[in-house]
C-alpha positions as CSV (number, residue, x, y, z in Angstrom):
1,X,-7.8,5.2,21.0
2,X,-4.9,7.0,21.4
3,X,-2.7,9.3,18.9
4,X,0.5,6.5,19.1
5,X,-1.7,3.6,19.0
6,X,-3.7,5.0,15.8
7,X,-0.7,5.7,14.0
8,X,1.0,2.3,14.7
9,X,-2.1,0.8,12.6
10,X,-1.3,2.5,9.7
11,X,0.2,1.0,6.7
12,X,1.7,1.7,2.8
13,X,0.4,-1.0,0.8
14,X,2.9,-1.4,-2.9
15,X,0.7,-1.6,-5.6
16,X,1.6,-4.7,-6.5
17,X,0.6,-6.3,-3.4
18,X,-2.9,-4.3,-3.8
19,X,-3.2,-5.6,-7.4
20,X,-2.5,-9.1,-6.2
21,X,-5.1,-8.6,-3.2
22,X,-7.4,-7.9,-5.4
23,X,-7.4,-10.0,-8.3
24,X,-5.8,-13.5,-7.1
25,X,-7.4,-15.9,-5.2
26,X,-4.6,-16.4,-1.7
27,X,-3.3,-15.4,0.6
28,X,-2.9,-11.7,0.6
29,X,-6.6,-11.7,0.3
30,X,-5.9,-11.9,4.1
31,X,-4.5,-7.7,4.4
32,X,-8.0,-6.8,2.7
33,X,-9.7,-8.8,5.3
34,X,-7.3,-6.2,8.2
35,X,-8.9,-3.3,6.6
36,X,-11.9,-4.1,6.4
37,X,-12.2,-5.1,9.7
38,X,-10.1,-2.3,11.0
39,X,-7.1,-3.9,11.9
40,X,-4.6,-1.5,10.0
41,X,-5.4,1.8,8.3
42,X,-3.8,1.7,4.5
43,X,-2.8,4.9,3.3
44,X,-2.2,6.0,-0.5
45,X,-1.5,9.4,-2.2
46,X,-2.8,10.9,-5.1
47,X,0.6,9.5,-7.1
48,X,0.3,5.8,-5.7
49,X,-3.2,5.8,-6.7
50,X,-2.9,6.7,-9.9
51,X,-0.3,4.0,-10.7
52,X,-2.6,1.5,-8.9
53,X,-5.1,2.6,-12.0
54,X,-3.3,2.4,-14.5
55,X,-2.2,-1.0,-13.8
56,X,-6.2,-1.8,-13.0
57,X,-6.1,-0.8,-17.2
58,X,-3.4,-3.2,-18.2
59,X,-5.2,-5.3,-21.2
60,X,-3.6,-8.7,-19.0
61,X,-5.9,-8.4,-16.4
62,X,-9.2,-7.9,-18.7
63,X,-10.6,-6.1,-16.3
64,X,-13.7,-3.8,-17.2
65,X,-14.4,0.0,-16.4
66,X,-17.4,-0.8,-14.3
67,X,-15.1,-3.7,-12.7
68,X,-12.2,-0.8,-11.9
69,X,-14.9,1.1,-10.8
70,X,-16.1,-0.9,-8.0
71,X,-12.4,-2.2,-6.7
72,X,-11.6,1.6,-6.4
73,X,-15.6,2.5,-4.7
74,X,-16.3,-0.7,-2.6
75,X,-12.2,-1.2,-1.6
76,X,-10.4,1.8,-2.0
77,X,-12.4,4.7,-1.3
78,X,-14.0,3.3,1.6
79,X,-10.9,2.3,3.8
80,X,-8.1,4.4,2.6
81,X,-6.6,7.5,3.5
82,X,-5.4,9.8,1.0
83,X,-1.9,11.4,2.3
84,X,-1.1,14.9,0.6
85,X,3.2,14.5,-0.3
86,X,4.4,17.4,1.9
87,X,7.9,16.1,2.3
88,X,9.5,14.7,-0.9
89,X,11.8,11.9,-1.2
90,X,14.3,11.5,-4.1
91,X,17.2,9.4,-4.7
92,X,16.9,6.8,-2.1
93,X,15.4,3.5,-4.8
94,X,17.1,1.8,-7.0
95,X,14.1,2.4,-8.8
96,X,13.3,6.2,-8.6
97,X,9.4,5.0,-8.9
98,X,9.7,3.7,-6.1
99,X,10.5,6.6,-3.9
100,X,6.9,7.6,-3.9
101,X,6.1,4.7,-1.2
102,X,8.8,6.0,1.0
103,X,7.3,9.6,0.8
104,X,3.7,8.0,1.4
105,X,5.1,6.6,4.6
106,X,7.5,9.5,5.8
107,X,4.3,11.5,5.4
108,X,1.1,9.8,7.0
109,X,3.5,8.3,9.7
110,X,2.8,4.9,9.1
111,X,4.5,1.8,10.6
112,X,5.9,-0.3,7.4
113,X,5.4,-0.5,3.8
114,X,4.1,-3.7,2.6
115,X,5.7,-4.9,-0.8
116,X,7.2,-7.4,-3.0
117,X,9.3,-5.1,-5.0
118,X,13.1,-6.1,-4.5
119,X,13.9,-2.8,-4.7
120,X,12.2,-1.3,-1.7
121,X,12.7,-4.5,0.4
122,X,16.0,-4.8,-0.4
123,X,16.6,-1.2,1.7
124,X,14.9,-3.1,4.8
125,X,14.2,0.0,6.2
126,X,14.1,4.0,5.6
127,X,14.2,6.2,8.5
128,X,12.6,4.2,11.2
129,X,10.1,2.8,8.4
130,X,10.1,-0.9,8.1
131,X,10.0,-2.5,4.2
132,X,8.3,-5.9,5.0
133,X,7.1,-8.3,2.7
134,X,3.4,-9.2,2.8
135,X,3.8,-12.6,4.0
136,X,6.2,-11.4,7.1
137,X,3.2,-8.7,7.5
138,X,0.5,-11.3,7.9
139,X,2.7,-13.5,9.8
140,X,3.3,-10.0,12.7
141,X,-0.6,-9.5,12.3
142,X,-1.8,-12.3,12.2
């Protein structure tokens, strides 16, 4: 497989399209599915995972340490790569928070961030990074 072809398979996935993976029954089930069989290659930093724990914690989702536990071992940890932040970016979100995702992507090279936050899709793109709801994701890869 080549360098370009690799690269194009790679993916940011918001955190809360990963929470929503995860723990509702639906359709985004499907992007899990992509990764597991190799289809894309999601990518995460050391920041985006942390926020994907701490929301794992909130008391809403009742969710126990051992269940955490296995999401991040038998999902996470498995199929993701963890991207060091080499090249910072600031200022381009409405939502500052969500300037990490853009820095995810500039850095591993991905293809698109997949999210439903307004505030990243509403920029479309960043750089030649495409913002893409998951269901216009599933619907390219599907």
């Amino acid at each position: 497989m080549g360098k370009k072809e690799e690269t194009l398979k790679r993916v940011v996935i918001d955190t809360n399209v990963l929470v929503s993976a995860f723990l509702f029954k639906g359709s985004l089930t499907k992007i899990v599915d992509l990764w597991k069989k190799g289809e894309i290659h999601p990518v995460i930093s050391k920041e985006t995972f942390e926020e994907f724990m701490a929301v794992l914690q909130y008391p809403r989702f009742s969710l126990t340490a051992d269940q955490i536990r296995t999401i991040v071992d038998d999902e996470i940890l498995l199929f993701f790569e963890v991207m060091e932040i080499k090249e910072t970016v600031n200022g381009v979100c409405r939502d500052p928070d969500d300037d990490i995702f853009l820095a995810v992507d500039v850095n591993s090279g991905a293809s698109c961030i997949v999210t439903g936050d307004k505030d990243l899709l509403e920029l479309g793109k960043f750089r030649e990074i495409r913002i893409v709801t998951p269901k216009a994701f599933l619907e390219k890869s599907g």
